[in-house]
C-alpha positions in Angstrom: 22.1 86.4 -36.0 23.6 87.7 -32.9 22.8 85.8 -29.8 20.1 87.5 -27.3 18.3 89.6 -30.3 14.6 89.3 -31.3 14.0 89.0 -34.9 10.8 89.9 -35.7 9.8 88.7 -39.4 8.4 91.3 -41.9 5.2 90.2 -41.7 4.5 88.8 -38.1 2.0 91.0 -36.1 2.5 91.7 -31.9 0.3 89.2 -30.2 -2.4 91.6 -28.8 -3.1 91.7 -25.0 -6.7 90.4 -23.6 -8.7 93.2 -22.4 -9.8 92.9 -18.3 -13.5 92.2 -20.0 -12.7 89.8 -22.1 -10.3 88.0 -19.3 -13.7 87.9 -17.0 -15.7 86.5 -19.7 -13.1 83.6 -19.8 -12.9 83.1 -16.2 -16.8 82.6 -16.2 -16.5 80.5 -19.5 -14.4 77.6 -17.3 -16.3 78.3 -14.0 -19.1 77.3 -15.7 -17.4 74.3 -17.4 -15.8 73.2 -14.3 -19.4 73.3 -12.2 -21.1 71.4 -15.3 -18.4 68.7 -15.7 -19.3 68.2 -11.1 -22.8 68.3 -12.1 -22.6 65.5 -14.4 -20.6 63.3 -12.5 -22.7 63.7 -9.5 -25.8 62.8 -11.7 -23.8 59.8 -13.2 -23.2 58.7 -9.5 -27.0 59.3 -8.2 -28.3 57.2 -11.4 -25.6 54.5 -11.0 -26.5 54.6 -7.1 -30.9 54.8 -7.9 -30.3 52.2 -10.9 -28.0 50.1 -8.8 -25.3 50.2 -10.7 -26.8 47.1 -13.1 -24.2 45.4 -14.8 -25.5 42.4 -14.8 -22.6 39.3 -16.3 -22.8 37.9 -19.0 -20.5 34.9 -19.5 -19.0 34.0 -22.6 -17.9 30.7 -21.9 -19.2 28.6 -19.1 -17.7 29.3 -15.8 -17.1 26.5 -12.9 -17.5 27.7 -9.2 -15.6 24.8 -6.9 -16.6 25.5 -3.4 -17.8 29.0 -3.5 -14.6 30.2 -5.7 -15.1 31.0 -9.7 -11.8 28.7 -10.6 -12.7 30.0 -14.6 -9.4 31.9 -14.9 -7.4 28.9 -13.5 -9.0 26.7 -15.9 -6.7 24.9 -18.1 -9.3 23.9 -20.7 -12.7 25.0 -21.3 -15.3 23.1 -19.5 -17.1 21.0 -22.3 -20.7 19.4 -22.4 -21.8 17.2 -24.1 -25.2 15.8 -24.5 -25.8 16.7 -20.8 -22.6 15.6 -19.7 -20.1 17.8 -17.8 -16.2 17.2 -18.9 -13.4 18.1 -17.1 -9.7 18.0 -18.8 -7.3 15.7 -17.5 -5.1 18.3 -16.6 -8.1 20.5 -14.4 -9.0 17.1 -12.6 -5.5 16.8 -11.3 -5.4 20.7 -9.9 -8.7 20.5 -8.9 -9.5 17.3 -7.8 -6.8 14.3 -7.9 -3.0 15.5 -8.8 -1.9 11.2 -8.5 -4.7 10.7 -11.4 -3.1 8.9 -14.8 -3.4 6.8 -17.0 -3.1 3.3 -16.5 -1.0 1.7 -20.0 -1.7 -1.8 -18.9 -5.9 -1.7 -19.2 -6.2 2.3 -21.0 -8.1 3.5 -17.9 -8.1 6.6 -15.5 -7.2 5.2 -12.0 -8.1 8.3 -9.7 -7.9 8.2 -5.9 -10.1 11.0 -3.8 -10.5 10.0 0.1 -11.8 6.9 0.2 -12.3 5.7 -3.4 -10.7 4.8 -6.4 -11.8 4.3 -9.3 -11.1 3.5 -12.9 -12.8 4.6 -16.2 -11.9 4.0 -19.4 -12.4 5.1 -22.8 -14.4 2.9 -24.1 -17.4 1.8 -22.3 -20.0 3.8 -20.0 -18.5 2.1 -16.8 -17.2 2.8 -13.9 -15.0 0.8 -11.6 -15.6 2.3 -7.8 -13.4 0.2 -4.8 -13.7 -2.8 -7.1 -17.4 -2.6 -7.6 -19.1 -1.6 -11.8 -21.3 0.7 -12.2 -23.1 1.9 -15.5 -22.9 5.6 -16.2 -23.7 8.1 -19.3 -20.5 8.7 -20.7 -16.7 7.4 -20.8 -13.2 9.5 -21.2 -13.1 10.9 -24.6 -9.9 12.8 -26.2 -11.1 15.9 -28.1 -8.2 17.7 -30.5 -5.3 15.9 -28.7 -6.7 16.6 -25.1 -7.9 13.9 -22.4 -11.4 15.0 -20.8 -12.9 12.9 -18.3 -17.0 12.8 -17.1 -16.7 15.0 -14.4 -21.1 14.8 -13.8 -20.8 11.1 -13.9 -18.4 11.1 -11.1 -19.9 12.8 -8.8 -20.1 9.3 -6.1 -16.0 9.3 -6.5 -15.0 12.8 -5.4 -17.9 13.3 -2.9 -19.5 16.4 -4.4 -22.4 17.7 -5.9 -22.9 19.4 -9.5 -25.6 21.7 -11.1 -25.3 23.0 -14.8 -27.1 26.7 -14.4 -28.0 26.9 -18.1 -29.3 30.6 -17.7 -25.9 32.1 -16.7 -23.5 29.3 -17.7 -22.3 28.5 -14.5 -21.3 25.1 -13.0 -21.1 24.8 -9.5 -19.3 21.7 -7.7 -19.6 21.4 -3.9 -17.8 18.8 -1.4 -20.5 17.1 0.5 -17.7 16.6 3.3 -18.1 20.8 3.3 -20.0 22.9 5.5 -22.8 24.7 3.9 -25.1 26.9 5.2 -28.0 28.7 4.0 -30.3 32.0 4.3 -33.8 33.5 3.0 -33.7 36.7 1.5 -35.6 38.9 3.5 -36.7 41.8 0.1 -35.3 42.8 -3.3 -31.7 43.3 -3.2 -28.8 44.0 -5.9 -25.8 41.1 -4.5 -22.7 43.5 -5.3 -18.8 42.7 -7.2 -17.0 44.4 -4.1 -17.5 45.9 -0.5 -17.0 49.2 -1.8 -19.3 51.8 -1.9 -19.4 51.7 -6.0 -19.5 48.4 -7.3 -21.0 46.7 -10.3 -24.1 44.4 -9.5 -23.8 41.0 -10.7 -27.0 39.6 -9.8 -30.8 40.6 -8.2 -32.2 38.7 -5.8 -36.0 38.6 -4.8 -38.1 37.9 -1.5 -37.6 34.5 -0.4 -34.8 33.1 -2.9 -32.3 30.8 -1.1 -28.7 32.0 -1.2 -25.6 29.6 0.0 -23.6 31.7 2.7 -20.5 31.5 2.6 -18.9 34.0 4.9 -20.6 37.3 7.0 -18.7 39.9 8.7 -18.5 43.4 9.7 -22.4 43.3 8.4 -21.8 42.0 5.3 -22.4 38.6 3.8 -20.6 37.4 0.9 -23.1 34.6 -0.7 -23.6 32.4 -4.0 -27.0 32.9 -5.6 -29.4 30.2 -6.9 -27.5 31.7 -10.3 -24.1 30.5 -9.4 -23.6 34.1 -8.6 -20.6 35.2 -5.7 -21.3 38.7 -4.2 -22.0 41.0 -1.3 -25.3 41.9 0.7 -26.2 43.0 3.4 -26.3 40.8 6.1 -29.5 42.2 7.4 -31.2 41.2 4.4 -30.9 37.3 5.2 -33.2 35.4 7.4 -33.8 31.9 8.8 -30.0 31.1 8.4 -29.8 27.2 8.2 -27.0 24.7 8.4 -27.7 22.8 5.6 -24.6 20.3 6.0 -21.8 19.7 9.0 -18.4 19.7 7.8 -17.2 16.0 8.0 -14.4 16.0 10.5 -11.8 12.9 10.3 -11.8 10.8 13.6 -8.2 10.0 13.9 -8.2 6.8 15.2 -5.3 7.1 17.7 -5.9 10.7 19.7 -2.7 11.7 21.1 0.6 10.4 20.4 1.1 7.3 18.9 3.2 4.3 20.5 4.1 1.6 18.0 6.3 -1.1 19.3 6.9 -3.5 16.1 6.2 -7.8 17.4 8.4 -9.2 15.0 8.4 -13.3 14.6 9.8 -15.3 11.5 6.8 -15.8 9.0 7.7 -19.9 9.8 7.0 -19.6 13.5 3.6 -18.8 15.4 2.2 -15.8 16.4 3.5 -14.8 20.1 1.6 -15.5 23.4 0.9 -12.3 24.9 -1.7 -13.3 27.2 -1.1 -11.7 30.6 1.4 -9.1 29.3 0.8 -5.3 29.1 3.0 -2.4 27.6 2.0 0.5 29.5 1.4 3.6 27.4 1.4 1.3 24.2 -1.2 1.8 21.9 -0.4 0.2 19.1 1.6 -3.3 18.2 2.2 -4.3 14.9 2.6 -8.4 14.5 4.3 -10.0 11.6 1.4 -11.5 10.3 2.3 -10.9 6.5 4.7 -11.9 3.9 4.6 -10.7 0.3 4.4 -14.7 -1.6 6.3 -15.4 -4.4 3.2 -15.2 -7.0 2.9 -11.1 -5.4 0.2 -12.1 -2.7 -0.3 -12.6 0.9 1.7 -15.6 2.7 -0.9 -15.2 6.0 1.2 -16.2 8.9 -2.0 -15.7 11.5 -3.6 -18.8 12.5 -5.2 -19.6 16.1 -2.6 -18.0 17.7 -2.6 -14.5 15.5 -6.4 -14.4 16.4 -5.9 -15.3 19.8 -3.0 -12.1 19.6 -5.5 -9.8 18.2 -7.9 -10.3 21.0 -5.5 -9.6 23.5 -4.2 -6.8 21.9 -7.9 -5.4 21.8 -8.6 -6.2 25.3 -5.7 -4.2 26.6 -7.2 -1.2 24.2 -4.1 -1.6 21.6 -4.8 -0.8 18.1 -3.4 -3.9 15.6 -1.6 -2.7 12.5 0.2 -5.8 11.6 3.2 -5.6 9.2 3.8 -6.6 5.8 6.9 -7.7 4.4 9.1 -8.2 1.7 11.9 -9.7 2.8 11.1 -13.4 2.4 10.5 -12.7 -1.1 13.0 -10.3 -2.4 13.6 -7.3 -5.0 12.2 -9.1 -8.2 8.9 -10.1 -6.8 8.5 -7.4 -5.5 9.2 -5.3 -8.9 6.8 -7.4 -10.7 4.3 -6.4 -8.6 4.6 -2.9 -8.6 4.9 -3.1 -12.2 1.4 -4.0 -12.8 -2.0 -2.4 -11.7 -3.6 -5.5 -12.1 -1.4 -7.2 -9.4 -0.7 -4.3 -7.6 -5.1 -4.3 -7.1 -5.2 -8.4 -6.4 -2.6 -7.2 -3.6 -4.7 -4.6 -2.4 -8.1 -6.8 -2.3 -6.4 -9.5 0.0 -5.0 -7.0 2.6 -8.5 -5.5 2.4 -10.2 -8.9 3.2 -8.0 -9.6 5.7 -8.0 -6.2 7.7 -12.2 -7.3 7.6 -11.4 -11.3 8.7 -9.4 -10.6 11.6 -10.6 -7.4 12.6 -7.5 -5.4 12.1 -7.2 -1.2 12.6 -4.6 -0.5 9.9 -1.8 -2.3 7.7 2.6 -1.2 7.8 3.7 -1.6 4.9 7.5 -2.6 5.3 8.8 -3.0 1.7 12.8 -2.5 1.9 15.7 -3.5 -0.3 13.4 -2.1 -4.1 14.7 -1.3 -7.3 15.1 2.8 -7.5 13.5 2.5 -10.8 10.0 1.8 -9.2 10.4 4.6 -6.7 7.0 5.8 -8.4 5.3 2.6 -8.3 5.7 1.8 -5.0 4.3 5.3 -4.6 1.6 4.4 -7.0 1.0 0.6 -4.8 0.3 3.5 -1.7 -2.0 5.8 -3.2 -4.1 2.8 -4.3 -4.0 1.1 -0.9 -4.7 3.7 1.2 -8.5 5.2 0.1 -9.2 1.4 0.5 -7.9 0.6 3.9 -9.8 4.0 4.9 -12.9 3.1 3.6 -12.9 0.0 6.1 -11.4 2.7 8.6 -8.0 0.9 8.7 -4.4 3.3 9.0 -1.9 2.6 6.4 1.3 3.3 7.5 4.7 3.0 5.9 8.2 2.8 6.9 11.3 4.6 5.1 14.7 5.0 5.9 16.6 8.0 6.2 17.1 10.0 2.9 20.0 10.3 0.9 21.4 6.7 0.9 21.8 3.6 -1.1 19.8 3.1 -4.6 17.8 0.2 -3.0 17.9 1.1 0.6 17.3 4.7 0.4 16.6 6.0 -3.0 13.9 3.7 -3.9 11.5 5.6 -2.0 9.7 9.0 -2.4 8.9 10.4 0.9 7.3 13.3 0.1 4.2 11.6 -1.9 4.0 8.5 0.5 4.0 10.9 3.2 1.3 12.6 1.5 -1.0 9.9 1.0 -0.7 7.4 3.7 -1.6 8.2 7.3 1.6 7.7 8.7 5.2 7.4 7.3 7.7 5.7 10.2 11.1 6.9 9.8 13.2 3.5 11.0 16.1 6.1 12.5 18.6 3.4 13.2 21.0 1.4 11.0 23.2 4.2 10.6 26.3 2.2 10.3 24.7 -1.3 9.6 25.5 -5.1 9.7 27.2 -4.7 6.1 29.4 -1.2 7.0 32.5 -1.5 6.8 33.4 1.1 9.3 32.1 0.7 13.1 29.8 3.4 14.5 26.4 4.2 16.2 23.2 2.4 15.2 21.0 5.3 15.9 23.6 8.6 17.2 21.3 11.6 18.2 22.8 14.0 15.8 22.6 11.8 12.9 18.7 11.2 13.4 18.1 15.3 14.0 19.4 15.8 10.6 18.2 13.5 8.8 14.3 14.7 11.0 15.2 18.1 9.3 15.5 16.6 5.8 12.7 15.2 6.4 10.2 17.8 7.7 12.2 20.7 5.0 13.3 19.2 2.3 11.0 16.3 2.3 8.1 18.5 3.0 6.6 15.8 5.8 4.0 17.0 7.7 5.2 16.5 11.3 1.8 15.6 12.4 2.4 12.2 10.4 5.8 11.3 11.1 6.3 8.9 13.3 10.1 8.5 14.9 10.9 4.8 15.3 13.8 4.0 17.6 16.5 0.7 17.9 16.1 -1.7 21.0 19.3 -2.9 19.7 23.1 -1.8 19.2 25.6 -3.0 17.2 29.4 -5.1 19.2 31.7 -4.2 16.3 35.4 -5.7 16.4 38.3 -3.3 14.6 42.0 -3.3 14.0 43.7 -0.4 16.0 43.4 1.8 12.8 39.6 1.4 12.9 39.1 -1.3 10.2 35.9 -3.8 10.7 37.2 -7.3 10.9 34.2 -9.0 10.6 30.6 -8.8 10.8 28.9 -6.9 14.2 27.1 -8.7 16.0 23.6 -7.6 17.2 23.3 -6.6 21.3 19.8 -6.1 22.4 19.2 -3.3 25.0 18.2 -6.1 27.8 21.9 -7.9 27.2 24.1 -4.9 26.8 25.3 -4.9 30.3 26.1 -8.8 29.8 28.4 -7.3 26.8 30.7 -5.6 29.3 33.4 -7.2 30.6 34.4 -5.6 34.1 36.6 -3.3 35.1 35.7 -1.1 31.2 33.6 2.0 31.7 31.4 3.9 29.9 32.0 7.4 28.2 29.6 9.8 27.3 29.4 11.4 23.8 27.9 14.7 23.9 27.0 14.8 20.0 25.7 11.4 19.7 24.2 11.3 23.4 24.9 7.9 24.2 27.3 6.1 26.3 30.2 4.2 24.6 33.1 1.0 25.3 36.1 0.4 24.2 38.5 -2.5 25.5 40.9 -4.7 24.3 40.3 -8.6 23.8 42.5 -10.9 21.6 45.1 -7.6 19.9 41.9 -6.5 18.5 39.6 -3.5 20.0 35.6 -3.9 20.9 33.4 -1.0 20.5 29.5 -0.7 21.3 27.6 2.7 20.7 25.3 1.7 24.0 21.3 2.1 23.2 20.2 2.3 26.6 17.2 4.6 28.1 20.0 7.5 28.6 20.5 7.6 24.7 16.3 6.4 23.8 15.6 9.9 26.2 17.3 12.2 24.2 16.1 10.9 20.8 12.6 10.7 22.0 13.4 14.7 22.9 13.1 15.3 19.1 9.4 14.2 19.3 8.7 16.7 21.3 10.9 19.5 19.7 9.9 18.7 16.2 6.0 17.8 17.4 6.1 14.7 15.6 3.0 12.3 15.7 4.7 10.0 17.7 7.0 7.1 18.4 7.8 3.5 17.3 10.4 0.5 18.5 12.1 -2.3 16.7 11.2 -4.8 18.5 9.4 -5.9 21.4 11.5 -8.3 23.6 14.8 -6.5 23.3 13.7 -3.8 25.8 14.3 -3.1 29.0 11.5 -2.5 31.7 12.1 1.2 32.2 11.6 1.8 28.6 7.6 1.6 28.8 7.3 4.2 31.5 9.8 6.5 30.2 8.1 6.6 27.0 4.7 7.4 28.7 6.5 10.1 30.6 8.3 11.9 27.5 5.6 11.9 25.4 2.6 12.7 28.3 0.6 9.9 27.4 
């Protein structure tokens, strides 16, 4: 077959060419399709708008609205009940509710933190431990086909909400009492809508004079929970006698403003220091060594007549008290064994309770150094559980860290980002960067050194800024090298107040632009001094990075070393 011809089979007949009548009847054929197909969809629209559109839901499985959100889809295990009791899974108590909660191997129990609780619950018995104190309740943690569920309903008192079971359309609604929640009256009948848009499915139908929950109104439109556990859109003008059924609870911070911490450290063998007659202007907060960590993992008080007679003239002079507690006495074991165990870890927790309540204290600093790496998550574990207790008595915790990336039991034995999480303050101690033990001489606290390490902090870290508190040296470090730079022998410590003493005459003082402190050099014996100067040259420009970085404020190791311009400046810097 030759390329381009028509072959036209023997028996194939030429397709035959519509007549112009026939090619108007088919014209009028889809006109009339076409206007019929309009007409139906317009009368599918005008019933769907008349009818409402009623697609009412119809849950399959129980659904669980958290504050005004359906959290259903995020669920990790279906919601159970159980003889009128509402279980949560381990797993959707922790994203919902308490992600430090776990299991406690020493006793079997739950021990769950939420504000200012914790609690344990076991699975055994129909009890509940709550901030020390039992109560009897309906149920107990059960595992069901390999999976942890706890009471949810019969914990309502630990993480401060409210729950109703809606039989009728298998919802469950939870609501934080610390929450706002307001209120409305449905003015007539009215279909509560899926969407804002113009076509959208009903989901519920509420009458005159039902109660809705409000959550949000804009733009005339109100998006509201029904007494069904319902979330949709109304009108807004179809609510009346809007009431505020609960305030939000707002957190008093107990220091407004900057903080100003200056540590008041003594030896736990000598008595509490006379401040009587002395004030630290723009101070607002000392922090006495009032506490040791004992060699049986309790409290070796070191208070007495003259502690008391320190906390009243802290108070007079309007200074908050956050006295510290220490391990140093004691050591890396003790302190090992106590993290190691709830049980102790709790008898620790009681005393510093009972003695925030004795002497009238605002807050505990925990200063726990020199711990084993391997209990970097108990230590974390010893915070979450202090903390809800000192705030119940409206006591701080705060803790201090050093800077990241160092030593297994100077450095690494800490988790910043949960203890900075949980506790209302965590103190970066930014000095000690080349310390007593180093054997290479350098600044205690260099400007550049403490800006990075602020950065790790706040970005790697993940610190909020609001609760980081910048703690600076009063001290410096007299270091004696070789002419090649090699330490000789141990520094000695030079307080800010004796620095100048330090200097023989006739050596001056050099600037360093990327440490921003002044610094000495001279020659005594063949071997060479050196002293990175702290004075209030090189405590302005770290105090600088409070304000850059909009930390919550500032702290000093130790009162005493100081000199008297240090106080004012402070005030100045950080516009107390």
């Amino acid at each position: 077959m030759k390329k381009g011809k028509r072959v036209i089979t023997k028996n194939a007949k030429p397709k035959r060419k519509m007549t112009h009548e026939e090619q108007e009847k088919k014209k009028k054929v889809i006109i009339r399709t076409f206007f019929t197909i309009v007409a139906l969809i317009v009368l599918f629209i005008i019933a769907m708008i008349a009818n409402n559109y009623i697609i009412l839901d119809n849950n399959k499985v129980t659904n669980l609205v958290i504050n005004n959100r359906n959290v259903t889809s995020d669920l990790k295990n279906n919601v159970l009940i159980e003889n009128n009791v509402i279980y949560l899974s381990e797993d959707d108590v922790q994203n919902f509710f308490d992600k430090y909660l776990y299991i406690e191997e020493e006793n079997n129990k739950f021990i769950t933190t939420y504000d200012k609780k914790i609690a344990e619950i076991g699975f055994d018995e129909n009890k509940i431990n709550i901030n020390g104190s039992d109560k009897q309740i309906y149920a107990h943690a059960i595992n069901k086909d390999g999976i942890n569920y706890l009471p949810i309903s019969e914990m309502e008192d630990v993480y401060n909400i409210e729950i109703e079971n809606i039989e009728e359309t298998k919802v469950i609604t939870m609501d934080s009492l610390d929450r706002e929640q307001k209120k409305a009256v449905v003015t007539g009948s009215v279909s509560v809508k899926s969407s804002t848009n113009f076509i959208a499915r009903t989901v519920d139908r509420l009458k005159k004079g039902e109660t809705v929950v409000v959550i949000s109104s804009e733009n005339g439109i109100s998006r509201v929970r029904t007494p069904r556990g319902k979330i949709g859109y109304i009108k807004t003008k179809k609510l009346d006698d809007e009431f505020t059924l609960r305030e939000a609870l707002k957190e008093e911070k107990q220091i407004e403003g900057k903080v100003n911490l200056t540590w008041d450290y003594y030896s736990m063998y000598a008595n509490a220091p006379d401040r009587q007659g002395t004030t630290l202007d723009g101070v607002n907060v000392v922090s006495p060594a009032f506490f040791h960590l004992s060699e049986d993992g309790l409290i070796d008080e070191n208070i007495g007549q003259e502690g008391e007679n320190y906390v009243e003239w802290a108070h007079s002079n309007n200074y908050r008290v956050w006295p510290m507690i220490s391990n140093a006495e004691i050591g890396m074991e003790v302190t090992s064994e106590v993290m190691n165990s709830y049980e102790k870890r709790k008898a620790l927790i009681e005393e510093l309770v009972d003695v925030c309540v004795k002497y009238d204290l605002d807050g505990i600093n925990v200063d726990f150094e020199n711990m084993k790496q391997e209990d970097i998550d108990l230590f974390s574990r010893f915070i979450i559980e202090l903390t809800p207790r000192l705030k119940e008595i409206g006591a701080v915790t705060s803790v201090d860290v050093t800077a990241p990336d160092g030593a297994e039991t100077w450095s690494l034995c800490f988790d910043r980002h949960v203890l900075g999480d949980v506790a209302d303050y965590l103190i970066f101690m930014a000095y000690d960067q080349y310390g007593a033990s180093s054997n290479k001489a350098g600044s205690t606290a260099a400007y550049d050194w403490v800006k990075v390490n602020l950065d790790k902090f706040i970005k790697t870290e993940e610190i909020e800024k609001e609760k980081l508190i910048l703690a600076v040296p009063f001290y410096t470090r007299l270091w004696t090298t070789d002419e090649e730079g090699n330490v000789l022998n141990s520094p000695s410590t030079v307080t800010m107040n004796e620095v100048d003493s330090e200097i023989p005459d006739g050596v001056n003082k050099t600037w360093l632009e990327d440490e921003k402190q002044n610094y000495i050099e001279y020659e005594e014996n063949g071997n060479i001094k050196r002293i990175w100067i702290e004075d209030i040259d090189s405590l302005r420009q770290k105090v600088s990075l409070i304000k850059e970085y909009e930390l919550a404020g500032i702290a000093s190791w130790e009162l005493g070393m100081e000199t008297e311009d240090v106080w004012q400046m402070f005030k100045e810097e950080l516009n107390m």
